[in-house]
N, C-alpha and C positions, 0 to 999 in steps of 0.2 A: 455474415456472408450472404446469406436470403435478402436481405434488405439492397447490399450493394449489388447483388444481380439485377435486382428488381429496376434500381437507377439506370442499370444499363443496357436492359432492354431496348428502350424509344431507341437509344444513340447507336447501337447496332445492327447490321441486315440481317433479319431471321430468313428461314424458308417457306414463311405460310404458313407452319403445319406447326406450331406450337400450341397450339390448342386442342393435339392428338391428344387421346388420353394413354398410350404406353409407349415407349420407344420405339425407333424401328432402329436397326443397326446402324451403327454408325459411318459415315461415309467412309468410302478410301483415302489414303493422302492426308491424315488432318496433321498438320505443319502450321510453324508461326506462332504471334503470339498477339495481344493488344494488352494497352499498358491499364493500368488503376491502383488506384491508392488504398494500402491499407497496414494498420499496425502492426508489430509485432506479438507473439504472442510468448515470447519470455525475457520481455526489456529489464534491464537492470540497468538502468539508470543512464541509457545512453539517446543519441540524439535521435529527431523524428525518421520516419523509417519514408519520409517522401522526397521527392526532385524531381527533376526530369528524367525521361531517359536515359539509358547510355547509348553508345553508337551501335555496341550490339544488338541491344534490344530493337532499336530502328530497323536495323540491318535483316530481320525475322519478318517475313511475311508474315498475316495472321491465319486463320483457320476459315473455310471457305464456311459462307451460310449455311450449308446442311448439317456440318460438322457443328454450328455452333447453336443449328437449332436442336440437334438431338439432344447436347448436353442441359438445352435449359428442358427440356422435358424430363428428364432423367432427374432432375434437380428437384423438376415439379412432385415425384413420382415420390423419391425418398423426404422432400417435407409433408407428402399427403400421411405415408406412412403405410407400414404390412397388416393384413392380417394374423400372421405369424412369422416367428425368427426365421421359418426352416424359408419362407417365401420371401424374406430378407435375402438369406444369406443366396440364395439363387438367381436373386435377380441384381445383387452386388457382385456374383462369380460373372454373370453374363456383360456385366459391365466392365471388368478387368479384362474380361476377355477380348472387349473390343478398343479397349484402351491399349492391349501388347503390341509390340512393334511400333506406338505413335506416343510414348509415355511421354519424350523430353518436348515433343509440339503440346499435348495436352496441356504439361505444368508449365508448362509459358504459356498459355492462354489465358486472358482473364477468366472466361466463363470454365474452360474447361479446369482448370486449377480449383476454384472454386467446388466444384463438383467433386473432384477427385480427393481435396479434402476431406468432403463428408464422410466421401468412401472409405477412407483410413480410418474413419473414426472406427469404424465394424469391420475392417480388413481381418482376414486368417493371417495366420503366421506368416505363411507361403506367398500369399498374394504381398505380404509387405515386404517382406526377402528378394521379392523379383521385382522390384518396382525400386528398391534399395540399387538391385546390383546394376539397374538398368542407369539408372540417375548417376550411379557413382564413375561409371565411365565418361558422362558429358558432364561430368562437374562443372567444369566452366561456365559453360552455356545454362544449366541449371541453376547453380550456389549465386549467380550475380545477377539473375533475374530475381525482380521486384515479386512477381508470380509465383517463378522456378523455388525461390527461397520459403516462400511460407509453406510450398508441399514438400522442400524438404525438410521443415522444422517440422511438419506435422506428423512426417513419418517418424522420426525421431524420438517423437512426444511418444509415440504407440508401443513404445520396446517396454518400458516398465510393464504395461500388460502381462506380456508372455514371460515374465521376469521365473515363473513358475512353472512353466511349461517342459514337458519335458523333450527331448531332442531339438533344444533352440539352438542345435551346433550349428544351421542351415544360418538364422539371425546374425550368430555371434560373428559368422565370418564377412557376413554384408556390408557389420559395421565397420570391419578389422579392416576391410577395402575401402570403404569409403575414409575412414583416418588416414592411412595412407594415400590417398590420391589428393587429402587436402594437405597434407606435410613437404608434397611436390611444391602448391602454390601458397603456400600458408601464409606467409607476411601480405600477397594479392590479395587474399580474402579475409584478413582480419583489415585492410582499409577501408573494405567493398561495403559502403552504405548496408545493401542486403545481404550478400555474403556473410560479416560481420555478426547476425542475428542465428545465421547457420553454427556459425561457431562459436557462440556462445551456448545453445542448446544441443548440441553435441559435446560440451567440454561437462555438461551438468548432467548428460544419461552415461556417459564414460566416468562420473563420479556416482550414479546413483543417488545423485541428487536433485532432484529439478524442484522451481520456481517458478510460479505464477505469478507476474504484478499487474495485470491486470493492463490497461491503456495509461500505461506513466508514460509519458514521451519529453515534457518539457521540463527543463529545469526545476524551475519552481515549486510547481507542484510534488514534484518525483519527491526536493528535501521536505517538503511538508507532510509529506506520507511517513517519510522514514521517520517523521521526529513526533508523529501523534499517528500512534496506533490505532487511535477511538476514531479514527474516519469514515471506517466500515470498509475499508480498501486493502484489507490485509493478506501478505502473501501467502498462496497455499504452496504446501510444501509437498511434496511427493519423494521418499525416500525405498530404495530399493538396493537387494543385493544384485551384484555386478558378477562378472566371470572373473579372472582372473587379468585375461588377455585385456579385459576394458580399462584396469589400471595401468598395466602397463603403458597401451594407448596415449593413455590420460597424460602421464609422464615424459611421453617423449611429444606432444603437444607443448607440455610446460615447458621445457628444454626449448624448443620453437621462440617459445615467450622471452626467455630468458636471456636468447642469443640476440633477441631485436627490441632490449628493454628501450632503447631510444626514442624507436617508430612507437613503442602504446604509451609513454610515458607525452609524446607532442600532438598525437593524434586524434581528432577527438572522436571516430569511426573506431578506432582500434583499441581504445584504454579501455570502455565496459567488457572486452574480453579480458583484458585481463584484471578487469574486476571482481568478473566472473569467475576468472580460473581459480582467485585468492577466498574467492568464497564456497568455493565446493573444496578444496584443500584444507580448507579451515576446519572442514566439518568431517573429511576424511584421510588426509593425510598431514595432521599438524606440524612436524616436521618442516616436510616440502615447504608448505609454506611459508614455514617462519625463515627457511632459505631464501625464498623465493623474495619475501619482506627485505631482506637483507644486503641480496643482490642490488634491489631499486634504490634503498638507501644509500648505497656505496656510489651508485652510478650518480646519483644527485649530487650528493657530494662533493662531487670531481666537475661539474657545473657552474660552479657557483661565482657570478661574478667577482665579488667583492670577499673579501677576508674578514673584514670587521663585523658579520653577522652569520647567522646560522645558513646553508646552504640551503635548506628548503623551503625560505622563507618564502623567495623570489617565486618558485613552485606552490608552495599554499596561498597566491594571490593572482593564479593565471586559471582559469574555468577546466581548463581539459587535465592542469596538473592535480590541481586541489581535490576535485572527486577520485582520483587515484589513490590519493596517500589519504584522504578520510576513510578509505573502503582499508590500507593498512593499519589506522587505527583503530579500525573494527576488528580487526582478526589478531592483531600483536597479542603475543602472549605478556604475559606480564613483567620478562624481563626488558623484552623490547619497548614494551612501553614505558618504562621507567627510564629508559634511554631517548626515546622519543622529546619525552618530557624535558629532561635535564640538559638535553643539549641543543632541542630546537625552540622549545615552546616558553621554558621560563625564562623573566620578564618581558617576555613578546603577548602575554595572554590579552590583555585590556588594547591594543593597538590591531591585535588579528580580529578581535572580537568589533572593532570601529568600522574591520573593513565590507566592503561590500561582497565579495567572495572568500575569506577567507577566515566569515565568523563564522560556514557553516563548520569548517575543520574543528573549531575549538567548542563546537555542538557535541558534537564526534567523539571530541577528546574528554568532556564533562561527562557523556551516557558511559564511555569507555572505559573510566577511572577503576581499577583491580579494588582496590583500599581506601578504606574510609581513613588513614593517615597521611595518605599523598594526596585524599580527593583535599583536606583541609588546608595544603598548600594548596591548591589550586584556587581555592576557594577564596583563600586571604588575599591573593595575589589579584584575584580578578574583583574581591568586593567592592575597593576605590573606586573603580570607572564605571558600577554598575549604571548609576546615571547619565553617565554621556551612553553610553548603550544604548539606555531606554530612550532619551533625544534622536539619536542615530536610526532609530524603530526596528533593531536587531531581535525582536520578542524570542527568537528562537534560545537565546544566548541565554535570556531569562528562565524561557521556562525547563531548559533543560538544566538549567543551573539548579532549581527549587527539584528535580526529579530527585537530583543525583545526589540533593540534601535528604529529602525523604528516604532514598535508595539505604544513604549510608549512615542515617541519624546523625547526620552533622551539621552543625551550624545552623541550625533553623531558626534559633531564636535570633541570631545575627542577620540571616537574610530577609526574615519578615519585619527586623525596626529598619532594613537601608530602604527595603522596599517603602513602607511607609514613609521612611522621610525623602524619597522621589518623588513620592504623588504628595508632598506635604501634607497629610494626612498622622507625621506620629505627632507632634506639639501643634495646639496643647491638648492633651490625653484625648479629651471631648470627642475630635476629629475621627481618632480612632473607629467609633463605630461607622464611620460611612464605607471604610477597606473595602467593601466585597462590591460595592456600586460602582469605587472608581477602578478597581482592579480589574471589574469585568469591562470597563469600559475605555479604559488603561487611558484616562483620562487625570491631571491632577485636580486636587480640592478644588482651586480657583476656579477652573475653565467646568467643572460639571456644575458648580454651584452659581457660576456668572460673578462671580465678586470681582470687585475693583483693588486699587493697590492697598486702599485703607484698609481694607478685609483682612489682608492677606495672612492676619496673624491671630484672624477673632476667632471665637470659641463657636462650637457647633450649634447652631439652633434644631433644636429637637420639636420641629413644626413641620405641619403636615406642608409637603412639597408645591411647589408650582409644577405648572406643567414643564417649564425648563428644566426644573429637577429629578424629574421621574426618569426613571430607566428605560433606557432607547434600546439603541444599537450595543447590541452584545461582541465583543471581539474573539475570536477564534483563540487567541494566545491569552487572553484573558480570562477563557473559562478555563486552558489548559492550567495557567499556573493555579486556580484556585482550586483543581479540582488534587493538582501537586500539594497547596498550604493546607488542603483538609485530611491529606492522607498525612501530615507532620503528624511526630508523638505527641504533641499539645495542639490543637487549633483550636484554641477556645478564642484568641480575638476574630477567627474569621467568624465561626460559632455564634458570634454574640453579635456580628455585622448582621448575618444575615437572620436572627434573630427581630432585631429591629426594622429592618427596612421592611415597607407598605405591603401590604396582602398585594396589591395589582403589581408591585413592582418583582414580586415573587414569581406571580405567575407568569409576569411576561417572561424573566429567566430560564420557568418551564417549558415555556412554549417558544424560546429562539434554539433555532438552532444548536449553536455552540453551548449556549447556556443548559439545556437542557441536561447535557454530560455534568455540569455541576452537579446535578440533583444523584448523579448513579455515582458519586463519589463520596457524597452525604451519606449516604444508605449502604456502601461496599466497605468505609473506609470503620476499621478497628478500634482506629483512637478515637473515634466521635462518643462519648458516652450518652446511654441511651435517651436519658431521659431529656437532654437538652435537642435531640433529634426530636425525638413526637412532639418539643414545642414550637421548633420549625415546618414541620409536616401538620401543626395543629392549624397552623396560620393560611392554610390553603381549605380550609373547608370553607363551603358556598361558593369554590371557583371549581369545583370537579365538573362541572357541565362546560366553564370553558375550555379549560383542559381535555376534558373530552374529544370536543369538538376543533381539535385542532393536533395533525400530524405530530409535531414534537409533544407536545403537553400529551397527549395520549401515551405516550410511550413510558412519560415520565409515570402517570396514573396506572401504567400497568406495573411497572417497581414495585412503586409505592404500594399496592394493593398483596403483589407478592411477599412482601416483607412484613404484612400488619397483622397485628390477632384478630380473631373472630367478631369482637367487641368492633376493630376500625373498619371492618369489613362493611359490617352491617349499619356503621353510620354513611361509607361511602354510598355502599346502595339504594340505601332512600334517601339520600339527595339526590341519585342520580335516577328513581326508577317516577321521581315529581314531573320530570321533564323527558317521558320513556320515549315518548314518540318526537320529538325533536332528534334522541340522540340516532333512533333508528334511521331515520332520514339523512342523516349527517355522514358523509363517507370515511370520515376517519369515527363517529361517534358510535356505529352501527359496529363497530368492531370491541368495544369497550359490552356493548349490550352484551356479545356473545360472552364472550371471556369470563365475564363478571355473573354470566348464568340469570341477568335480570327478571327472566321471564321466570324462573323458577321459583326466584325470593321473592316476585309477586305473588305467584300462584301455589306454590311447593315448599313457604318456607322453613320445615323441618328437614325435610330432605335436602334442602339449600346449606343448610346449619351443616348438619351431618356431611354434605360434600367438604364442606371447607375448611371443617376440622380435620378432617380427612386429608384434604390436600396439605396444611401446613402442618400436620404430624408429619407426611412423605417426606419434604423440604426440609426439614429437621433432620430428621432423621437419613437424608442423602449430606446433608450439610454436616452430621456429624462421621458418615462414614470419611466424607475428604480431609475433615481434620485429622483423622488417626491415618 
């Protein structure tokens, strides 16, 4: 928010006087609004939160230069920060105060909205109650402003707070009214680009449940979050108890949904609410939902052009439908899914899986599978096509396939001989050990190795690589699935790949990105037995200084150092305390110095000993309270 004020500064008329150092009241009259761009702050997985205007918003004169220089000082004031709470909370009362009477021009102002967020962040009860009861009257004018809409998701966000509060009867009724006044327009505002974002975080504080995804806005990306947890993108969750009155709410909302399954099932503004609603039902009123599942399947149903195939087919290959029914086969209970199954998906799996929208459904359907005996049909039905898949470059197909083998101990030894004979890699045997080079590079033998057609069947040469042969470019679905083949009950072919390949082509794997998750899957995963672990973790000593000195490979050395006895500690250290002052200099190396207490095992090292015994008794011994 500070950032995007800052941009719009130059582009706006101040009054002179932004360079006061405390507010002075704020003018009369402040009305209007000006437009700007920004995301939502609890998308689930629906479209960008930008466009043009609407004719409303044109229609809103903006806020006159005094009115919008006092807010950027005001702005200035709460990022400078208090000397104390009690001079916070006084000079945030003084701020409401001159914001009553002008609340719905504020939250339509870019700058004034801005500011008024902050203010909710540290709002009292009361001042968020009245600023509720104020907005829920000009809902309109508020709920479908680009502005209007993030302060009222912000106020929204601020009720878990008071969840514990006593006499929040003042709250509970603010919200009670603002449900109601969206139930008037409610099919208007689950279309409304911005409205839409309204009601979705209001269907998830009326569940007690809210979702943080952080800036997902496009496609792409959004499935790539949902299908690799290890991004560092993961949703926080905020769970809380509710009134009574807020289920009810919640309820006759869903009923809203229910009546106008048509509009969110075609629409691509209105289906993430009712994404939304199946995801906080899911968590709190499973019932409901599996109703609510039920109704959309029926309605699909009755759709369908043609008689000679399943009705949802048509629906799992159109963008706005597909993310609908993957968010219901996320939440199907188990009898439903087994009906999903049997009458939509089997033998459609290998041609949904070809397509360009509707292999993420059967992504969906692979993480989703209840049983390890129906994932095994799945399993057998989809293993045929796995290689046109991997031609197609569906990687998601793949590695969620290898999870949900892990998941369920099935079939693993099956899907690591197809995968090898995709990347021609299982005959003749030899070949085998290169797996983890072309896996990660999801590349086959021929094309990593450069062979021509004569090759194409010869036996591995166990010689030290050209530079064409070394390890590049790491692929993101490539470290995922090997990081899947190492968590298997056996991965000793993967074990014995990465065993043999080069000390530098190790470390490069430490040091990419994606590849890097490899190494905390090495070191996390059960079945790895120990000893064949320390000889691939042997094979990186004399590269701990590049490692070091490099953002990924650093992360991996700090594992690695977490998980080793005293004995690998203290060889890591003096290789790394040869080269102390390189690492100190180094902005990712100087962080390995502290960590690792190097200055200590130079100057201290009994007392360095003693630390580190110390620390991996603690880790043991936290490690064994999680086991029990």
């Amino acid at each position: 928010g500070d950032k995007k004020l800052k941009k719009r500064k130059k582009r706006e008329e101040g009054d002179g006087a932004s360079d006061m150092k405390t507010p002075e009241a704020a003018p009369e009259g402040i009305s209007g609004e000006t437009e700007r761009d920004r995301e939502g702050a609890t998308v689930t997985r629906g479209p960008e939160r930008k466009g043009r205007r609407g004719a409303k918003d044109s229609q809103r004169p903006g806020l006159d230069p005094k009115s919008v220089g006092y807010f950027r000082r005001v702005s200035e004031m709460l990022e400078k920060g208090f000397e104390s709470q009690e001079e916070k909370h006084l000079f945030i009362s003084n701020v409401f105060g001159e914001v009553r009477g002008n609340e719905v021009a504020v939250s339509t102002d870019a700058t004034g909205s801005l500011v008024l967020e902050k203010l909710l962040e540290s709002a009292s009860r009361l001042q968020l109650c009245q600023l509720l009861s104020v907005l829920s009257h000009r809902l309109g004018d508020v709920c479908c402003h680009r502005c209007g809409g993030h302060v009222l998701e912000t106020a929204l966000l601020q009720i878990p707070r008071f969840r514990e509060a006593k006499e929040c009867g003042t709250l509970e009724a603010a919200v009670v009214q603002l449900c109601t006044r969206v139930k008037e327009r409610f099919l208007d505002y689950a279309q409304d680009t911005h409205s839409s974002f309204v009601l979705r975080t209001l269907i998830q504080v009326l569940g007690g449940f809210v979702t943080h995804l952080g800036n997902q806005t496009n496609r792409k990306s959004s499935r790539t979050l949902n299908s690799a947890k290890h991004s560092g993108k993961v949703s926080q969750v905020t769970e809380f108890e509710v009134p009574g009155s807020f289920s009810e709410e919640l309820q006759g909302l869903i009923s809203c949904v229910q009546e106008n399954i048509k509009v969110f099932v075609t629409s691509g503004v209105a289906s993430p609410v009712f994404q939304v609603a199946l995801e906080v039902l899911h968590r709190k009123l499973p019932p409901v939902c599996n109703q609510l599942c039920r109704s959309l399947l029926d309605y699909l149903a009755l759709r369908n052009p043609s008689a000679e195939c399943s009705p949802l087919l048509m629906f799992l290959k159109d963008q706005t439908g597909s993310r609908l029914l993957e968010k219901v086969i996320e939440v199907a209970d188990r009898k439903l899914f087994k009906k999903l199954y049997k009458s939509h998906f089997r033998e459609e799996l290998v041609p949904l899986s070809l397509h360009e929208i509707a292999n993420f459904a059967v992504q969906r359907l692979l993480a989703a599978v209840p049983t390890a005996k129906l994932f095994r049909k799945l399993f057998d039905e989809l293993c045929p096509g796995l290689e046109a898949v991997l031609a197609r470059g569906h990687m998601g197909v793949i590695t969620q396939l290898a999870a949900a083998c892990a998941k369920h101990k099935a079939r693993e030894d099956e899907l690591l001989r197809t995968l090898m004979e995709a990347f021609h890699c299982a005959d003749p045997d030899s070949r085998q050990i290169a797996c983890v080079s072309l896996f990660a590079c999801l590349l086959t033998y021929e094309v990593y190795y450069s062979l021509g057609e004569e090759q194409s069947t010869s036996e591995h040469q166990c010689c030290q690589p050209s530079t064409e042969r070394r390890l590049r470019d790491v692929s993101f679905h490539g470290s995922l699935l090997l990081q899947h083949l190492l968590h298997f009950q056996d991965p000793s072919a993967v074990l014995l790949s990465l065993a043999a390949m080069m000390e530098d082509d190790l470390v490069t794997l430490a040091c990419d990105q994606a590849g890097s998750h490899v190494f905390d899957a090495l070191l996390s995963s059960g079945s790895v037995p120990e000893k064949r672990r320390k000889k691939i973790l042997g094979k990186l000593k004399g590269q701990y200084v590049k490692m070091a000195c490099n953002k990924h490979g650093s992360r991996v050395l700090d594992q690695i150092w977490n998980a080793a006895t005293i004995g690998v500690k203290q060889n890591i250290a003096e290789e790394l305390t040869a080269r102390e002052s390189e690492l100190r200099s180094d902005p990712f190396g100087h962080h390995i110095v502290r960590n690792f207490a190097l200055a200590h095992f130079l100057k201290r090292r009994q007392d360095w000993e003693e630390h580190q015994a110390a620390e991996i008794k603690r880790r043991k011994m936290f490690a064994d309270i999680l086991e029990d």
